[in-house]
C-alpha positions as CSV (number, residue, x, y, z in Angstrom):
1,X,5.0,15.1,0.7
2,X,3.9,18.6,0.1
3,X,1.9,20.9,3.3
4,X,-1.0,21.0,0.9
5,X,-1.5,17.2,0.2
6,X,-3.9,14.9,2.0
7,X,-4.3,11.5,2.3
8,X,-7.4,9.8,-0.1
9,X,-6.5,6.0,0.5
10,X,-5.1,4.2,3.2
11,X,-4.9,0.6,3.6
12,X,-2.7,-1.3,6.4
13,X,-1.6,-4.9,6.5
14,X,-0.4,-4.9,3.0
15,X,2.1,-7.3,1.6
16,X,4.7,-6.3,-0.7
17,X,6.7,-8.5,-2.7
18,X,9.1,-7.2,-5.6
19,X,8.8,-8.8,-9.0
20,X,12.6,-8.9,-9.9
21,X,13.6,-12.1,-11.2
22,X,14.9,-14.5,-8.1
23,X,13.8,-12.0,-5.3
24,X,12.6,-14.3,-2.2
25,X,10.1,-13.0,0.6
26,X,8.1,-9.6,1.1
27,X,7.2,-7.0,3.6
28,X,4.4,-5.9,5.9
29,X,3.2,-2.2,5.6
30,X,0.5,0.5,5.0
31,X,-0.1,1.4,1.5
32,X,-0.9,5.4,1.1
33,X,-2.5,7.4,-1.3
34,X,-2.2,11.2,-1.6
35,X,-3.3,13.9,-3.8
36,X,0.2,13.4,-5.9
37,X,2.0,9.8,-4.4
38,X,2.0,6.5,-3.4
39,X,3.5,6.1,-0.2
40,X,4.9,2.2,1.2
41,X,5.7,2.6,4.8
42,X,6.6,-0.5,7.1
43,X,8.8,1.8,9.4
44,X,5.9,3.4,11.1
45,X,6.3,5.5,15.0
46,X,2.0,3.9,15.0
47,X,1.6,2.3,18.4
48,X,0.9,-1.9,18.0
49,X,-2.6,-0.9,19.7
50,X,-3.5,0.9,16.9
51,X,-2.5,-1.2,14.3
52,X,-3.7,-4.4,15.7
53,X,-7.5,-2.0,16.0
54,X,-7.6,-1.2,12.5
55,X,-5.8,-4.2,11.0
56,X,-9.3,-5.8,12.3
57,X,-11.7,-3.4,11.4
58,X,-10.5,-2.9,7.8
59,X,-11.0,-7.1,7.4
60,X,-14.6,-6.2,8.3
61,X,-14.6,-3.2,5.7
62,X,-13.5,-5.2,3.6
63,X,-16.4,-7.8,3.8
64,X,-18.7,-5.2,3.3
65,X,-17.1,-3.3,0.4
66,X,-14.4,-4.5,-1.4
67,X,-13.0,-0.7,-2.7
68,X,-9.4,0.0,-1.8
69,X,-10.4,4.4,-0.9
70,X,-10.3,4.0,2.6
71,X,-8.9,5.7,5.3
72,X,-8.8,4.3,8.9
73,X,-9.0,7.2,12.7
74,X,-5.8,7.9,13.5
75,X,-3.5,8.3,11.3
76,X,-3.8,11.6,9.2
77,X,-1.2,13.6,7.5
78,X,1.0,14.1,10.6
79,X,1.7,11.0,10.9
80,X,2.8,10.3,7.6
81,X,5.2,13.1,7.4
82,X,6.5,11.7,10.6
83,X,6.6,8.3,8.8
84,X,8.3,9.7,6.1
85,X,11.8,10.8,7.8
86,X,12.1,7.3,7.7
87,X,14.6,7.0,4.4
88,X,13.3,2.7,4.5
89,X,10.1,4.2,3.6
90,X,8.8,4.8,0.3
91,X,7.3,8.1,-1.7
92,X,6.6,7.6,-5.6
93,X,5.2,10.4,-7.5
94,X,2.3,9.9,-9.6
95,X,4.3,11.0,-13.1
96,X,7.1,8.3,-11.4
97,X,4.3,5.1,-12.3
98,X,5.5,3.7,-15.9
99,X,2.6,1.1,-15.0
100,X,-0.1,0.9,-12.7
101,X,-3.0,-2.2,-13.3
102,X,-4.3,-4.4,-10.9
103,X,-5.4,-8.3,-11.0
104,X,-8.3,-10.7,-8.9
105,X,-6.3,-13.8,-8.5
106,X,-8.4,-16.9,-6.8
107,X,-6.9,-16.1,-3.7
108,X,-6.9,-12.4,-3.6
109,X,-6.6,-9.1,-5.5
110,X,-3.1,-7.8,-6.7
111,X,-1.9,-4.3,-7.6
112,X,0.9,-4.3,-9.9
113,X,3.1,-1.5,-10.2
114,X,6.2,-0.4,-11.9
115,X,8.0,2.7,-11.3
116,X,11.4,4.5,-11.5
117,X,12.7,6.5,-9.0
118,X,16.6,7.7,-8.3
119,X,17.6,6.1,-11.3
120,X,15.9,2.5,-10.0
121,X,13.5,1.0,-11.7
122,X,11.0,-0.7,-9.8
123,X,8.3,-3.5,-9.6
124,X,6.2,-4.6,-7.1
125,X,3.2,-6.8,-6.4
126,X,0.7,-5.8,-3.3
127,X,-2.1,-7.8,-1.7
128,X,-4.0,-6.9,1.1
129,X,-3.0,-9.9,3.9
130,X,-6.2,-11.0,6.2
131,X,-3.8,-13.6,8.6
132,X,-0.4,-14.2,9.7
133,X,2.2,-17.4,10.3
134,X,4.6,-15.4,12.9
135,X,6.9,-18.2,12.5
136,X,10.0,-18.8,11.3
137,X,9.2,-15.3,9.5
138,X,6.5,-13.2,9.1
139,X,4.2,-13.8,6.0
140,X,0.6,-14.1,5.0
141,X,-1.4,-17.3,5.0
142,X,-4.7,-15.7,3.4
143,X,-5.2,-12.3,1.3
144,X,-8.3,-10.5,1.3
145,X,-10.4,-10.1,-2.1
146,X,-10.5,-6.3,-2.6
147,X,-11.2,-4.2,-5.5
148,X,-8.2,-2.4,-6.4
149,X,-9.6,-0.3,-9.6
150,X,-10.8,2.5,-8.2
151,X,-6.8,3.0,-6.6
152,X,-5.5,2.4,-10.1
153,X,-7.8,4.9,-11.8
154,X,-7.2,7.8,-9.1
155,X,-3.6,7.1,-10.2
156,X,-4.0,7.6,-13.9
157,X,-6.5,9.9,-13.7
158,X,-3.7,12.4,-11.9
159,X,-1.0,11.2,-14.2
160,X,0.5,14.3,-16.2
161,X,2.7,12.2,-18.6
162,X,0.1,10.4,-19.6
């Protein structure tokens, strides 16, 4: 992430899930949009507070309005670079996306991407997760319905290699 570079999306309690063939299971994390990236962080220094606070009040945003360009108090871009030390963390320049689309599935909108990055190529499913089962592991029970377009066009619309 570069000094210059804010943050223009920001949704929490998103699951990931990759779409290799035979990969089993997913992971919980915050789903970042910057001037130039796309940033997946589930190692995060947030306090459990906080996240439980906005977890809640971005289900009720999301009742309201289903757009994806949020950003929730508290988190700003100190906090990401501090999240970003964090090598388990991801950072995916724009010209990085091969393919960015999303989908409204019955139970909840998906964004689809596919990128390559280190010399890995990538692809991933996210859904925005409304509740939990804790138990044996974590995973969602029930998605959210959100409107993922305007994330996919800020994407392409900043794409050079387009």
């Amino acid at each position: 992430m570069q000094t210059d570079e804010r943050i223009q999306a920001h949704v929490v309690s998103v699951w990931r899930e990759s779409k290799k063939f035979l990969s089993v299971g997913g992971r919980e994390g915050m789903l970042i949009l910057t001037d130039r990236h796309l940033m997946f962080v589930h190692k995060t220094t947030a306090k459990i507070n906080w996240w439980n606070a906005i977890t809640q009040r971005q289900v009720v945003s999301f009742i309201r309005s289903k757009s994806t360009m949020i950003r929730h108090d508290g988190y700003d871009e100190k906090e990401l670079v501090a999240d970003l030390k964090n090598v388990k963390n991801v950072e995916v320049s724009f010209d990085d996306i091969l393919d960015v689309s999303c989908e409204d599935k019955v139970w909840g909108g998906v964004l689809l991407i596919e990128y390559e990055k280190d010399g890995r190529h990538e692809k991933h499913q996210y859904a925005v997760a409304q509740d939990w089962v804790k138990y044996p592991m974590k995973e969602p029970t029930k998605y959210m319905k959100v409107d993922w377009r305007p994330f996919v066009q800020y994407i392409k619309d900043r794409q050079k290699n387009r």
